[in-house]
C-alpha positions as CSV (number, residue, x, y, z in Angstrom):
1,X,-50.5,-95.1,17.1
2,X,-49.9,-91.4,16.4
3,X,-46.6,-90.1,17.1
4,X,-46.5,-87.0,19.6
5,X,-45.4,-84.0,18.5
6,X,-42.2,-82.6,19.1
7,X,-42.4,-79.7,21.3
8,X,-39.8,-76.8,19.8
9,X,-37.5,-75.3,22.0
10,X,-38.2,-71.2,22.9
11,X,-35.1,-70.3,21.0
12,X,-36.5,-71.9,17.7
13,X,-40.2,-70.7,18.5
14,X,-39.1,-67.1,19.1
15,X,-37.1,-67.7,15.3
16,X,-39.7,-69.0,13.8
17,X,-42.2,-66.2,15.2
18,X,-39.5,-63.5,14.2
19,X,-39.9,-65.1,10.3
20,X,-43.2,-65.0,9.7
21,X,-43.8,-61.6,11.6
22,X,-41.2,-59.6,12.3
23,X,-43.1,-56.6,12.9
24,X,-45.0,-58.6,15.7
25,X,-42.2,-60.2,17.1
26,X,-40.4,-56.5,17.8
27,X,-43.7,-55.7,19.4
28,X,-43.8,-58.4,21.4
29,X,-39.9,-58.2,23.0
30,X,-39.3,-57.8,26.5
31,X,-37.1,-54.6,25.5
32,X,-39.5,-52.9,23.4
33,X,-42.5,-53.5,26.0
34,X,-39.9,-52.5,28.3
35,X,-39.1,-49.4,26.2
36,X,-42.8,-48.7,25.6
37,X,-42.9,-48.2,29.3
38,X,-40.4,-46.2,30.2
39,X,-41.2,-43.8,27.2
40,X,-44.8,-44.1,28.5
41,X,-43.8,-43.0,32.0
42,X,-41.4,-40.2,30.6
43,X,-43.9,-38.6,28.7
44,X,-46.2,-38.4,31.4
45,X,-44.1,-37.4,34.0
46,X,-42.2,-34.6,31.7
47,X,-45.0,-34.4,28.5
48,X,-42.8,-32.3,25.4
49,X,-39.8,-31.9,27.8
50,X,-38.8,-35.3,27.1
51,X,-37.8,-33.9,23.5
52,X,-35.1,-31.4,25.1
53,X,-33.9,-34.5,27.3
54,X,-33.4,-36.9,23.8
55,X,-31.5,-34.2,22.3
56,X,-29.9,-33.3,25.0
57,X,-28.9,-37.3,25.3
58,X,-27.9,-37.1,22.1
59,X,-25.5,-33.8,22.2
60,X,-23.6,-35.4,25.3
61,X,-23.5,-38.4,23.6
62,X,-21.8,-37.0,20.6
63,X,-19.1,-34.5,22.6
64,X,-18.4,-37.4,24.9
65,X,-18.5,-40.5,23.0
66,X,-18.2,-39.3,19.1
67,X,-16.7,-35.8,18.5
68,X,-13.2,-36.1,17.6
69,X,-10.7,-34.3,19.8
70,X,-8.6,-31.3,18.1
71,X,-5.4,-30.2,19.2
72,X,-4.1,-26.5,19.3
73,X,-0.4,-25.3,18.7
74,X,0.3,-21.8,19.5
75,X,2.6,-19.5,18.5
76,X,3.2,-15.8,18.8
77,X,5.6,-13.3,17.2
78,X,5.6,-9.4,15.9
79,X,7.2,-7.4,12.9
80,X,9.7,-5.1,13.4
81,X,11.2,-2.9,10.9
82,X,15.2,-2.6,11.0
83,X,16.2,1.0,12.8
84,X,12.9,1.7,13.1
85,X,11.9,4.5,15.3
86,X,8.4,5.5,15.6
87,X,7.5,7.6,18.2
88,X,5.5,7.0,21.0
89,X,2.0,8.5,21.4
90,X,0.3,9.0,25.2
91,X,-3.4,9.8,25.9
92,X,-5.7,11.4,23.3
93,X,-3.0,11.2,20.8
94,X,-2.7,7.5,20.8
95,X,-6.7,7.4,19.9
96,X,-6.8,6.2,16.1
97,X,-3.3,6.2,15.3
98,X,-1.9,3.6,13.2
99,X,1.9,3.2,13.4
100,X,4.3,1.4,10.4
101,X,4.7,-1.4,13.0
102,X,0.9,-2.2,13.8
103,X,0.0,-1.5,9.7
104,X,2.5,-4.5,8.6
105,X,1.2,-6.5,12.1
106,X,-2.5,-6.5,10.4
107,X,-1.5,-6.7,7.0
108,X,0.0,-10.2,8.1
109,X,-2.8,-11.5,9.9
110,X,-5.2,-10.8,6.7
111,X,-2.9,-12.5,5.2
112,X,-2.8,-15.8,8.1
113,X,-6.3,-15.7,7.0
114,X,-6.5,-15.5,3.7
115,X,-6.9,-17.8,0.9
116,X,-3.5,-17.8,-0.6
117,X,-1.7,-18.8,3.5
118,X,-4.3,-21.6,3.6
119,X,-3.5,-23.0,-0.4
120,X,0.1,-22.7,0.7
121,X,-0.2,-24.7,3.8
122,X,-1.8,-27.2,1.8
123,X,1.0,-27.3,-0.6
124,X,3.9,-27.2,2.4
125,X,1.7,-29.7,4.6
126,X,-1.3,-31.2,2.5
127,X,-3.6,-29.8,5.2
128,X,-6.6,-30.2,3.3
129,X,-6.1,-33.6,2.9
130,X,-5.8,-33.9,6.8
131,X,-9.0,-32.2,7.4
132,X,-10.6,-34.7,5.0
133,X,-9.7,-37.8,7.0
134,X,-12.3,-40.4,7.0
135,X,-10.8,-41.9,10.8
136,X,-12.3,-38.6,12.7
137,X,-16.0,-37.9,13.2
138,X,-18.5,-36.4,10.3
139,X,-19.3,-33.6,11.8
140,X,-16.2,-32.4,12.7
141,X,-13.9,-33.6,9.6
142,X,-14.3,-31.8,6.2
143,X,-16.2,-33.7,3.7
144,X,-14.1,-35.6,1.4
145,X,-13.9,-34.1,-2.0
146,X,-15.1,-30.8,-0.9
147,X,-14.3,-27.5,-2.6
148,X,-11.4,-25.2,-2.5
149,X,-13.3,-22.4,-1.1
150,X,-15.1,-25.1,0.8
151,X,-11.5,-25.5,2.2
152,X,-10.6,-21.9,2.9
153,X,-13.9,-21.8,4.7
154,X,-12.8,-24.9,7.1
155,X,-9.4,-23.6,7.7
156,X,-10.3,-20.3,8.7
157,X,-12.5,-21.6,11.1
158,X,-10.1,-24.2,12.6
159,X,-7.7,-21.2,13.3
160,X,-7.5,-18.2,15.6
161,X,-5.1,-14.8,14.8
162,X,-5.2,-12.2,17.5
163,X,-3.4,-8.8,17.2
164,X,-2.5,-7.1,20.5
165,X,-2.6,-3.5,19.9
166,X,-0.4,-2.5,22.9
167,X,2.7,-4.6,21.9
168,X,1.3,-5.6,17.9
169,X,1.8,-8.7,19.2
170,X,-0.2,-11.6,16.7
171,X,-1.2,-14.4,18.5
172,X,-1.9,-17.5,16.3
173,X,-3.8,-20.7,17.4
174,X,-3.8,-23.8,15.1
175,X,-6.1,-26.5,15.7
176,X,-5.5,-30.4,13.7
177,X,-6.8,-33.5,14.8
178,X,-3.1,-34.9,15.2
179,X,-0.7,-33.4,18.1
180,X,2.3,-33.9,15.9
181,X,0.7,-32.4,12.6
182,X,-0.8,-29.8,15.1
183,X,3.1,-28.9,15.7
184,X,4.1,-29.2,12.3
185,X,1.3,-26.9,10.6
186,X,2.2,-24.3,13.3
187,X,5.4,-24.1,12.4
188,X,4.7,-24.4,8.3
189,X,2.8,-21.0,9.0
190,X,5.7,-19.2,10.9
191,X,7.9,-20.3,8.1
192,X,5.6,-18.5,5.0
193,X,4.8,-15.7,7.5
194,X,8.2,-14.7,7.5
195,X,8.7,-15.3,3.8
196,X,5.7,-13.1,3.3
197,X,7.0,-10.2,5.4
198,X,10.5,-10.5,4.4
199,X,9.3,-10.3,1.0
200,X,6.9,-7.1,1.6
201,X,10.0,-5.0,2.9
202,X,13.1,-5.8,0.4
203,X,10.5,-6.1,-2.7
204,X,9.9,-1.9,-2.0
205,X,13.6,-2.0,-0.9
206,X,14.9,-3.1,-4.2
207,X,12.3,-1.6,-6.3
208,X,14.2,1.3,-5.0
209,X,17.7,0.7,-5.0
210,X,16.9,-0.4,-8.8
211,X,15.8,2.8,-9.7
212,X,18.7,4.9,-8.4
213,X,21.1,2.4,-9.8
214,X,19.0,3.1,-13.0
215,X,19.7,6.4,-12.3
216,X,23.4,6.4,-11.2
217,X,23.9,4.3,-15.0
218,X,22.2,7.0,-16.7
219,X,24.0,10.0,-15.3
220,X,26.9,8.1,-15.8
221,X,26.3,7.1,-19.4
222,X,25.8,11.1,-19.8
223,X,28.7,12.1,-18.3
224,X,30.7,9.8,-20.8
225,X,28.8,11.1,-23.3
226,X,29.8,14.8,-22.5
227,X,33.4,13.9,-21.7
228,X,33.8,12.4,-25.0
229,X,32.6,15.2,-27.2
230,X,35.1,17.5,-25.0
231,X,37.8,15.8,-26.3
232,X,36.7,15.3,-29.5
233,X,36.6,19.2,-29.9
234,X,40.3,19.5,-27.8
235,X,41.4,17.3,-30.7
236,X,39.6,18.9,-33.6
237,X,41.1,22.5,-32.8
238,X,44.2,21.2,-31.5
239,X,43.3,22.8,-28.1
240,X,43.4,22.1,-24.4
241,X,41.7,24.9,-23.3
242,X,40.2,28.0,-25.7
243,X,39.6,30.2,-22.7
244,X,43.6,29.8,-21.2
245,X,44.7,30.3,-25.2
246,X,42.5,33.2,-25.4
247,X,43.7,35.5,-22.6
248,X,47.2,34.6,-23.4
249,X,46.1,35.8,-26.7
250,X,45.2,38.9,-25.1
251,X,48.2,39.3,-23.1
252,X,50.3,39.2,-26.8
253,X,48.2,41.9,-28.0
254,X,48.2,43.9,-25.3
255,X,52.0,43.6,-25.6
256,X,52.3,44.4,-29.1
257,X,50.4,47.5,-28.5
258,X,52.8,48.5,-25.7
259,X,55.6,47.7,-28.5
260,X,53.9,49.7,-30.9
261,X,53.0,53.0,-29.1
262,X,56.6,52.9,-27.8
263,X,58.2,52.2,-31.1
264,X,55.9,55.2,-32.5
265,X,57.2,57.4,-29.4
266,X,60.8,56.4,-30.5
267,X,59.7,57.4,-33.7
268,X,58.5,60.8,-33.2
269,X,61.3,61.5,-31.5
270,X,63.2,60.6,-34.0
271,X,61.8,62.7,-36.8
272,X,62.3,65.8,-34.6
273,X,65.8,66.0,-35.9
274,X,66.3,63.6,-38.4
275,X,64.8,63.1,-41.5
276,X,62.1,60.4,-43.4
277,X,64.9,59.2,-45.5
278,X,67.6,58.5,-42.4
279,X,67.9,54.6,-41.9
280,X,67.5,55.1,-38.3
281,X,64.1,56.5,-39.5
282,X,63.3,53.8,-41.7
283,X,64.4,51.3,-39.7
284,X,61.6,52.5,-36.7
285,X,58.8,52.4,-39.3
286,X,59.9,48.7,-40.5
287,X,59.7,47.8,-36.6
288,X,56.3,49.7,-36.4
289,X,54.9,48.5,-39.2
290,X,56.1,44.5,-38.9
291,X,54.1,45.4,-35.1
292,X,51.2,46.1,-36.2
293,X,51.0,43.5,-39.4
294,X,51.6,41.4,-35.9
295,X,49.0,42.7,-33.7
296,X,46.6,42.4,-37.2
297,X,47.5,38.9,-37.2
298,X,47.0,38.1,-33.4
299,X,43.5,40.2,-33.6
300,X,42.4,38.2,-36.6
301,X,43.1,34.6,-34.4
302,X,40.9,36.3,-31.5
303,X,38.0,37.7,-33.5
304,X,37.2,37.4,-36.9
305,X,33.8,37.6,-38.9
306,X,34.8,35.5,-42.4
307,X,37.0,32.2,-40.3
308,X,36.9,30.0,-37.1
309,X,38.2,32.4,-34.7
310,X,39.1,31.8,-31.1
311,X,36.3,33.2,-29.7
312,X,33.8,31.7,-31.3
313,X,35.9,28.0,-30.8
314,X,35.9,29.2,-26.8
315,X,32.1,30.1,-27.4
316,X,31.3,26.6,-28.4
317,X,33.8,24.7,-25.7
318,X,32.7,26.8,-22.6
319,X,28.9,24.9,-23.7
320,X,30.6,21.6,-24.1
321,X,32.3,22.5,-21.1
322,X,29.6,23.5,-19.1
323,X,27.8,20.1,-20.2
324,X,30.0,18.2,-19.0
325,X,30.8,19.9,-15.7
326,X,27.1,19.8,-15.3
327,X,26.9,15.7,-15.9
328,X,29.4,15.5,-14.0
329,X,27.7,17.4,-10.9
330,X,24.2,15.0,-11.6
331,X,26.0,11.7,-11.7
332,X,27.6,13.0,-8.1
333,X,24.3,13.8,-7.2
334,X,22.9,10.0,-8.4
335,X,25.9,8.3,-6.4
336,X,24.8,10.2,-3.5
337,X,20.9,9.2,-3.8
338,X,21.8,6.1,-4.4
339,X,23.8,5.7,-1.0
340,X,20.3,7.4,0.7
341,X,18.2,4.9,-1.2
342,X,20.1,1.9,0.2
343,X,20.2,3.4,3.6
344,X,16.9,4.1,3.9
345,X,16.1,0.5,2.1
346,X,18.0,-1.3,4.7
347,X,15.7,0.9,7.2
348,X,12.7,-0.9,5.7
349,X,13.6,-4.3,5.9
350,X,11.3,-5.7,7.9
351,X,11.8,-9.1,10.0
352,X,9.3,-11.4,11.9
353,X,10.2,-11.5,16.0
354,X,8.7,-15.2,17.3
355,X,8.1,-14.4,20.5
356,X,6.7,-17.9,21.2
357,X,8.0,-21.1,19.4
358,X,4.6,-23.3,18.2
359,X,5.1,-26.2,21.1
360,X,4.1,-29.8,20.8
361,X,0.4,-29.9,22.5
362,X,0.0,-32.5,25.4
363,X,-3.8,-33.2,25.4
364,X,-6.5,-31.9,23.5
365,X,-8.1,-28.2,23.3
366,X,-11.1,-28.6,21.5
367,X,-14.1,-29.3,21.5
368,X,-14.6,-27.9,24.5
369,X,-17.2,-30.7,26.2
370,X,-18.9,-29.4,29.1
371,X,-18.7,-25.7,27.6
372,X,-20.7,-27.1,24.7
373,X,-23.0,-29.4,26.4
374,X,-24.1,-26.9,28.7
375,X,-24.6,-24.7,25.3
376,X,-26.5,-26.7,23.8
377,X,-28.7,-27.5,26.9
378,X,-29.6,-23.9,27.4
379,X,-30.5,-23.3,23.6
380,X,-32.8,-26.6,23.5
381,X,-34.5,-25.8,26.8
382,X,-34.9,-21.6,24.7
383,X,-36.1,-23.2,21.8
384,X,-38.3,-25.7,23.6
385,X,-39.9,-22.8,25.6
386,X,-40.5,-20.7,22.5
387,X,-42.0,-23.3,20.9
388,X,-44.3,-23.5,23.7
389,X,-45.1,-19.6,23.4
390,X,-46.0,-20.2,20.2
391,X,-47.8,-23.5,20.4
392,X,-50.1,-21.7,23.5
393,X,-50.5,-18.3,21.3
394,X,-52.3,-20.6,18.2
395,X,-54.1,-22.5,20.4
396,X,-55.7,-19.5,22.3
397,X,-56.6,-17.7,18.8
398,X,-58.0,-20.9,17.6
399,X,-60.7,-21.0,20.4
């Protein structure tokens, strides 16, 4: 008697079916019949639309179900420049003016953005290494193993610096996929930005003072120098001053030719009743004659041809002299450049004002969903439309 056969269950059957064909049995589902139909009825009811409505699916799909959310810390501060006092300009005046307080306000937001803010935010922060986190979405993270200029790229887009030219002013915005880390980078920057502008005013600042302390040493070193080689020469000759010994010199020989006229009167007078050989006489002309040997002497010592006379010594120390009265005024003149020099260095110091502390963010900034959505919507439906321009323009040439 033959047995009957088993009949299989529609679980097994629809396994069995899915093995031997499983292109058939896809076919043959409820859901893709059911798919088939509603695709069939969308394409008929919206024809080419229904592309813009699948990618349109798709874009809300991503910034609602997909995209990562980024959070934003802000913070905002200004340079100001110790004593500064730049004056005000009004109406047409103001027009292209640039004043010392908006230069260093833009020279620190190219430098916010530049390469070297974003390598040290890595090195204070690891930033890059945040960005590169494989837990946030792929389109919004930064591929791993990317680039460094790959890097610079991402973090310049993924912050916002904007310079208020009424109050110079910078407003900076940093977006992180972390609230915390959002927090911390904000605050990483402030910290580097007022390295960096510290740095730009007392780098000049001591450049300067440097120089004129340079220049103080070296006036200084002159003056000694000058000094020295006056009182070497005081010593050589044995004199304080040529120019004081001189004029007393003068004074004695001035006197001795007083002495010597008025010994000569006495003289003359003399002979008028005595004679050559009375001692009265011949003691006049020993007096007159010792005089003048004198006054040879003392003349010799002032001015003399054939030795070191006392002129030519006071020659040669009124130049020493004047050398060293003249280092002397110049290292006067370096002390008092030098107290300029650090006044006005102190005036250039420059410090960073934080107007607004970076704050911890309480829900998420970016992306900005509907804002996007709606974006997106509006450049599909343009695109679609174009293409349909296009599409009608090569069909009508065609016929």
């Amino acid at each position: 008697m033959q047995k009957p056969v088993k009949e299989m269950s529609p679980v097994a059957r629809k396994v069995n079916k899915l093995k031997r064909d499983p292109k058939q049995f896809v076919v043959d589902s409820k859901a893709y019949v059911k798919a088939q139909k509603t695709a069939d009825f969308a394409w008929a009811k919206f024809g080419s639309f229904v592309f813009v409505l699948i990618a349109s699916i798709l874009v809300v799909t991503y910034y609602w179900g997909v995209a990562s959310p980024r959070y934003v810390s802000e913070t905002q501060f200004m340079v100001k420049q110790a004593n500064s006092s730049e004056s005000m300009f009004s109406g047409l005046a103001a027009i292209g003016s640039v004043t010392g307080t908006m230069r260093d306000a833009l020279v620190l937001k190219a430098f916010i953005e530049s390469r070297e803010m974003a390598m040290a935010l890595n090195d204070a922060v690891s930033l890059k290494s945040h960005y590169e986190r494989e837990d946030f979405d792929f389109l919004s993270r930064l591929s791993a193993g990317s680039t460094v200029e790959d890097y610079v790229a991402y973090y310049q887009n993924h912050i916002s610096v904007i310079h208020d030219e009424l109050s110079d002013v910078l407003y900076v915005e940093v977006q992180t996929f972390d609230q915390q880390y959002s927090l911390q980078v904000a605050q990483a920057l402030l910290a580097i930005s007022e390295r960096f502008i510290n740095d730009l005013g007392s780098k000049m600042a001591q450049e300067q003072v440097k120089y004129a302390q340079e220049d103080v040493t070296r006036a200084y070193n002159e003056l000694k120098k000058s000094q020295n080689e006056l009182i070497t020469f005081q010593d050589k000759f044995k004199l304080y001053n040529p120019e004081q010994q001189g004029g007393a010199l003068v004074g004695v020989i001035n006197e001795l030719e007083s002495e010597i006229i008025r010994q000569q009167t006495e003289l003359k007078s003399l002979l008028a009743f005595m004679q050559d050989d009375a001692p009265e006489v011949k003691a006049k002309k020993i007096r007159i004659d010792s005089l003048e040997q004198q006054l040879e002497e003392e003349k010799n010592r002032l001015t003399n041809q054939d030795q070191q006379s006392l002129n030519k010594i006071n020659v040669d120390f009124q130049e020493i002299k004047l050398n060293a009265e003249l280092a002397s005024d110049l290292y006067k003149t370096s002390l008092a450049s030098l107290e300029v020099v650090r006044s006005e260095a102190y005036r250039k110091l420059k410090h960073l004002l934080i107007v607004e502390h970076p704050a911890l963010a309480e829900e998420d900034t970016y992306p900005r969903r509907v804002y996007s959505i709606v974006t997106w919507f509006i450049c599909l439906i343009l695109i679609y439309l174009v293409a349909k321009l296009v599409l009608a323009i090569v069909k009508e040439h065609r016929e």
